[in-house]
C-alpha positions as a Python dict, from the first residue, in 0.01 Angstrom:
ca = {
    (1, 'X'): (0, 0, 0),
    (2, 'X'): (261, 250, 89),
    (3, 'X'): (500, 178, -259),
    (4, 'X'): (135, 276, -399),
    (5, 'X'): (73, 573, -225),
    (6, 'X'): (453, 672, -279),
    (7, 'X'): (386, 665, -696),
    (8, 'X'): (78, 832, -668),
    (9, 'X'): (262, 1105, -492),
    (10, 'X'): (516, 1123, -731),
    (11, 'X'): (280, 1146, -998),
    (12, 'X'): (96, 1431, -843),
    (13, 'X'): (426, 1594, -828),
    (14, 'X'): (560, 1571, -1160),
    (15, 'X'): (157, 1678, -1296),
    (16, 'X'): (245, 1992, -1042),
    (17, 'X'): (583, 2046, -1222),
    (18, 'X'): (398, 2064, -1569),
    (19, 'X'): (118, 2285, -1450),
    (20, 'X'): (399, 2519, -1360),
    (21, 'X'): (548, 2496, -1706),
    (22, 'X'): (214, 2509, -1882),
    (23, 'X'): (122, 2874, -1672),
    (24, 'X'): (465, 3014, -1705),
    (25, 'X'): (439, 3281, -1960),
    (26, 'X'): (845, 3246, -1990),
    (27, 'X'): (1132, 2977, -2019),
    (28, 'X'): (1136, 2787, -1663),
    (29, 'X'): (1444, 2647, -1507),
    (30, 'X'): (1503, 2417, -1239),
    (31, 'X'): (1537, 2711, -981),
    (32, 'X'): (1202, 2869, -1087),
    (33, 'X'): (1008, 2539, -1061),
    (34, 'X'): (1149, 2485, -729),
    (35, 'X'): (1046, 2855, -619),
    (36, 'X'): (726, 2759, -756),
    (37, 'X'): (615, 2428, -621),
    (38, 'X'): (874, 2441, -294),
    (39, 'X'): (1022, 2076, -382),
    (40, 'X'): (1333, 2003, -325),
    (41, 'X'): (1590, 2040, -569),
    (42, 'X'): (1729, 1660, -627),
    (43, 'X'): (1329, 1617, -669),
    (44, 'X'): (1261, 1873, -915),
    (45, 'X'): (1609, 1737, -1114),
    (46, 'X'): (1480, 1388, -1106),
    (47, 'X'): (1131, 1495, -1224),
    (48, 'X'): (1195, 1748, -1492),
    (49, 'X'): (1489, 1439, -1612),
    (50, 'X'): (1109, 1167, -1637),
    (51, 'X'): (937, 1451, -1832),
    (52, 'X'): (1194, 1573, -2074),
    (53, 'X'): (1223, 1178, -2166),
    (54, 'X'): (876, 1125, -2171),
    (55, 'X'): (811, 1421, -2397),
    (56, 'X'): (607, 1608, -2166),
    (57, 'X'): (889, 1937, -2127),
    (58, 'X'): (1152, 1965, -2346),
    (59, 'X'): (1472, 2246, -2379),
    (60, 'X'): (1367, 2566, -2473),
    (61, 'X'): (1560, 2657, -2762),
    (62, 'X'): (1814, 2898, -2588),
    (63, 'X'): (1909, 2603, -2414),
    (64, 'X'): (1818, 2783, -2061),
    (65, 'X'): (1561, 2602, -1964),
    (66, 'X'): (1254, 2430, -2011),
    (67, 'X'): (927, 2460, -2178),
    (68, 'X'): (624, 2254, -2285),
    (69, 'X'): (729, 1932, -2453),
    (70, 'X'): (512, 1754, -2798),
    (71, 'X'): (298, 1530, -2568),
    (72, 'X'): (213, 1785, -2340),
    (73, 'X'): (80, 1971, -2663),
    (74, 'X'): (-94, 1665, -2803),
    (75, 'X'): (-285, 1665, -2471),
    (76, 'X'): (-386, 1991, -2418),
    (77, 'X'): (-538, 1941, -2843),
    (78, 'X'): (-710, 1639, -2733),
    (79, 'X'): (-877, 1781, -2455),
    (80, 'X'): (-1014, 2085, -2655),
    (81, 'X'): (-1133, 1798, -2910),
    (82, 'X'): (-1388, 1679, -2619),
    (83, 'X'): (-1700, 1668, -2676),
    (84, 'X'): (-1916, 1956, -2564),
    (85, 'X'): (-1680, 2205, -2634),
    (86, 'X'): (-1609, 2064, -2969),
    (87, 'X'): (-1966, 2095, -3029),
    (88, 'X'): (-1958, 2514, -2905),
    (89, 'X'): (-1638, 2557, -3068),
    (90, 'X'): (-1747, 2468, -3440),
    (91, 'X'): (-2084, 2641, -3348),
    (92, 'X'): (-1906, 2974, -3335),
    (93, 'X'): (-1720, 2908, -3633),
    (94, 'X'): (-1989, 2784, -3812),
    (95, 'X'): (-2213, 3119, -3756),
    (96, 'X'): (-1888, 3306, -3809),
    (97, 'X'): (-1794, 3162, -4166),
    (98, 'X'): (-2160, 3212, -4239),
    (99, 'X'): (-2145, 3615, -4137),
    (100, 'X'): (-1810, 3643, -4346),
    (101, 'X'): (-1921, 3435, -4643),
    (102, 'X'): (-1521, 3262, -4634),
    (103, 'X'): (-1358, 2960, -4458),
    (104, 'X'): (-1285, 3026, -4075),
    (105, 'X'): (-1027, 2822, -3907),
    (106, 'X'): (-924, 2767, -3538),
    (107, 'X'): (-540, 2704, -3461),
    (108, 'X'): (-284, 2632, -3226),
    (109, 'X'): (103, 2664, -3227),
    (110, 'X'): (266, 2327, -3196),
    (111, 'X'): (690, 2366, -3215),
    (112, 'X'): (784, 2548, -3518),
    (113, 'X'): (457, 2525, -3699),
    (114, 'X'): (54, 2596, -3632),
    (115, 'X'): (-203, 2324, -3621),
    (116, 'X'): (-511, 2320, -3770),
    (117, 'X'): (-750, 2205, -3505),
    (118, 'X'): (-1101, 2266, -3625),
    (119, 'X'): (-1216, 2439, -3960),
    (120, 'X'): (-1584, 2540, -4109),
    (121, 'X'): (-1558, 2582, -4516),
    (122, 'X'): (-1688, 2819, -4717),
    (123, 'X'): (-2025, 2757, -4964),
    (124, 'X'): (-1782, 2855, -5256),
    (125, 'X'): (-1674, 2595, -5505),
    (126, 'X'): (-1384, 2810, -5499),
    (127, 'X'): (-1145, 2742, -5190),
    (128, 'X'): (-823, 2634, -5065),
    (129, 'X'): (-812, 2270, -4903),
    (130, 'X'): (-651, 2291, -4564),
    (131, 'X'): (-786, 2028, -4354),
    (132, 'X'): (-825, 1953, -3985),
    (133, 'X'): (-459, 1827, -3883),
    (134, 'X'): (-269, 2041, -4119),
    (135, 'X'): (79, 2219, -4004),
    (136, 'X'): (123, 2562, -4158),
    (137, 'X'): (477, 2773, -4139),
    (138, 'X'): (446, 3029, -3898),
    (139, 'X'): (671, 3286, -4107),
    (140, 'X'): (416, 3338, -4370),
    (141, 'X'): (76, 3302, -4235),
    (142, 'X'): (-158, 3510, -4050),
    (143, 'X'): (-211, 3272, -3770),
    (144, 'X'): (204, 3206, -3745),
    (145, 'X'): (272, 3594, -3752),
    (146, 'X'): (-16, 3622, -3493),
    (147, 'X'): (174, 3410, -3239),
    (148, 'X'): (577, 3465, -3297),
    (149, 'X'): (419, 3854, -3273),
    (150, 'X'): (284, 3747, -2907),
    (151, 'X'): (631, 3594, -2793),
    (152, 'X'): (828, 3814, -2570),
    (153, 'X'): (1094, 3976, -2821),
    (154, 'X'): (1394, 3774, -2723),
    (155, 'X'): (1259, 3439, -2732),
    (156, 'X'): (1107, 3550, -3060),
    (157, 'X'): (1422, 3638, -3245),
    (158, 'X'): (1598, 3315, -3077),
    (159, 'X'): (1341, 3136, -3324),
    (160, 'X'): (1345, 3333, -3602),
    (161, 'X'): (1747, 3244, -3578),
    (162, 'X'): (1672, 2885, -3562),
    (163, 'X'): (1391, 2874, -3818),
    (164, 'X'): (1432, 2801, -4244),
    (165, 'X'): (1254, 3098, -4387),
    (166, 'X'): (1148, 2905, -4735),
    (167, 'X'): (1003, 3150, -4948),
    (168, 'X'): (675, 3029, -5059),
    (169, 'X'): (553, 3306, -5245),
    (170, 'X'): (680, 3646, -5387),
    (171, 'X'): (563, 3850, -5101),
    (172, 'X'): (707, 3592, -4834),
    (173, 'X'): (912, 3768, -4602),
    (174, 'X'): (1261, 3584, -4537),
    (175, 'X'): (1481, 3843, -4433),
    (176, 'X'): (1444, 3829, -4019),
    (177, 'X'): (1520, 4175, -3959),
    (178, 'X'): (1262, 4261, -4167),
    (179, 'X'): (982, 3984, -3997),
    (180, 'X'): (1133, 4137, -3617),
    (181, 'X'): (915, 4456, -3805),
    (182, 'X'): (672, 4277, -3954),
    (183, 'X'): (574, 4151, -3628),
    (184, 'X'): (625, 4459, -3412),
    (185, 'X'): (333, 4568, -3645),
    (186, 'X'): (106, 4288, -3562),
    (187, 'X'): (206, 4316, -3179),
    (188, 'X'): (55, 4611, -3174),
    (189, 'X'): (-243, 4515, -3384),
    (190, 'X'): (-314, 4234, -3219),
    (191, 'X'): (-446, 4099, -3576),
    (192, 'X'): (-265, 3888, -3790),
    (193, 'X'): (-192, 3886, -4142),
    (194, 'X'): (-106, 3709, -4468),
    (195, 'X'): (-126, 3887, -4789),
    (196, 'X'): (-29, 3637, -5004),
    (197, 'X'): (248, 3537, -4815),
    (198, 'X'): (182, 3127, -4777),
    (199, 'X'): (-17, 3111, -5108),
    (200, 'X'): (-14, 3300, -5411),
    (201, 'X'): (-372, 3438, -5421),
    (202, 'X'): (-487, 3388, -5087),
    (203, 'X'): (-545, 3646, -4801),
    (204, 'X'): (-589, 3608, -4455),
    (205, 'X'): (-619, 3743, -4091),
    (206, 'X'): (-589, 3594, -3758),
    (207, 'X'): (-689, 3714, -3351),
    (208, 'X'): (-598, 3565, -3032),
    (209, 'X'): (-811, 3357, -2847),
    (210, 'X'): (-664, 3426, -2517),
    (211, 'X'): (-686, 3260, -2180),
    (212, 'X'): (-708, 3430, -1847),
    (213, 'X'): (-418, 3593, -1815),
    (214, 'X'): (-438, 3722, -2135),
    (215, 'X'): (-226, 3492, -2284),
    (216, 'X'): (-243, 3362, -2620),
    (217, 'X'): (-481, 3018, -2622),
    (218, 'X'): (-543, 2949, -2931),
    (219, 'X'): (-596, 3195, -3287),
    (220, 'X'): (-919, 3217, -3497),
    (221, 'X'): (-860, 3264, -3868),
    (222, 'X'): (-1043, 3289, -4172),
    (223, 'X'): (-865, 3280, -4530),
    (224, 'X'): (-985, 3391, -4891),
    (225, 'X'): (-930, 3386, -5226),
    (226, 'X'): (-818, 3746, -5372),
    (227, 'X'): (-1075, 3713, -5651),
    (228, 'X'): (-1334, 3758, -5380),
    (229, 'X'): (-1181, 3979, -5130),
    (230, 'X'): (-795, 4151, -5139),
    (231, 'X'): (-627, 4232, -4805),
    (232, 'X'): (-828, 4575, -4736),
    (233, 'X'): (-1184, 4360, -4746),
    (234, 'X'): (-1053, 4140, -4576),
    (235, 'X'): (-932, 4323, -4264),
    (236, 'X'): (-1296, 4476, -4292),
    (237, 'X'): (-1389, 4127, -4048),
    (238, 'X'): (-1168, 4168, -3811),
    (239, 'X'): (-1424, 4298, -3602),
    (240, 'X'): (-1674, 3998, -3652),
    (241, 'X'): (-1345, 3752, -3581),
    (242, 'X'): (-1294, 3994, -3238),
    (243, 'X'): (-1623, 3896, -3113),
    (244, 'X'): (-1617, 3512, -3181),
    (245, 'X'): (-1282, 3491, -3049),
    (246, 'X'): (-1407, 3665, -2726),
    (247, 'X'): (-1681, 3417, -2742),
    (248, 'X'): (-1444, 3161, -2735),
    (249, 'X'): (-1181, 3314, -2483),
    (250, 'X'): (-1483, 3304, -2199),
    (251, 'X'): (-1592, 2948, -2312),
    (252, 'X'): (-1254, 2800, -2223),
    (253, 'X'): (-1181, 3081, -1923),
    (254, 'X'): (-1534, 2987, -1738),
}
């Protein structure tokens, strides 16, 4: 009984070492989750040594600490796939692709790329196929820009470093001093943007969904072809994607 109490309580721990990882808004080191949870330090070593292995933290990319790990990601997408929530989620984006007339996605960063997690298409027999499950760049697309924009700005150029900016159309921006701008921009917007910039004839724009804190959640997107709408039109919605990702912000902060 007590060797199962004793691996329940470790379990418990290493869940409260995640948690601590998951609500940092910054890179966490071994000092910071022992402020933070007051184990001791040989515990916290051991534990952070299970979940780096296990995928559930893994080295932020500065190589000063740690961060979220792949399974850890995986998780938190499969629990937003539950159910009832599922069923609100594509509600929202269902009424909202019906107000803008265009496909509306809803995404989440995962590593270097963004993740399609739920989508509504347009009515148009014109429209570009990116299904549930797809992994976008997050140089060149609204809902990429959107969240490197919403990094604090070291830990954002420390990725731009380590990232391949592949031009994938002429207006792709691969110069990083030039994307450190680009995103400044959006920062301050708080909208996302892609004018062409994944796809040659396709616009797009992007908001936060945004937990309590304030923190970046998730992004709501929509996309369109520029026969229909060019990149003025389009940020002509950005008020109707505002109030559906609010919608959505108080659905997952209740």
């Amino acid at each position: 009984m007590d060797n199962k109490v004793d691996k329940i309580s470790r379990s418990i721990r290493a869940l409260e070492v995640v948690e601590v990882v998951v609500n940092a808004d910054r890179t966490m080191t071994v000092a910071d989750i022992m402020t933070a949870t007051g184990l001791p330090k040989a515990t916290v070593h051991r534990l952070c040594g299970l979940l780096e292995q296990g995928g559930f933290l893994a080295p932020d990319i500065g190589g000063k600490g740690l961060t979220i790990g792949h399974r850890t990601r995986d998780l938190a997408l499969g629990i937003m796939a539950l159910g009832g929530v599922d069923a609100y989620r594509h509600r929202i984006l269902t009424e909202l692709s019906r107000e803008i007339g265009e496909t509306c996605n809803l995404n989440v960063p995962a590593g270097s790329e963004i993740l399609y997690v739920d989508r509504v298409e347009s009515e148009w027999p014109l429209r570009t196929q990116l299904p549930v499950g797809s992994r976008v760049p997050l140089h060149c697309t609204a809902s990429g820009k959107l969240y490197l924009s919403s990094l604090p700005a070291a830990r954002r150029r420390k990725l731009i470093a380590a990232m391949t900016l592949d031009r994938q159309t002429a207006n792709t921006i691969v110069d990083p001093e030039a994307l450190n701008a680009e995103l400044d921009k959006t920062r301050r917007a708080k909208v996302g943007t892609d004018n062409e910039e994944f796809i040659d004839g396709m616009v797009a724009a992007a908001v936060p969904i945004t937990d309590q804190r304030g923190r970046l959640a998730a992004i709501l997107a929509f996309h369109a072809p520029v026969i229909r709408m060019d990149m003025e039109k389009a940020l002509v919605h950005v008020p109707a994607l505002q109030r559906a990702a609010a919608a959505l912000s108080a659905d997952i902060n209740e």
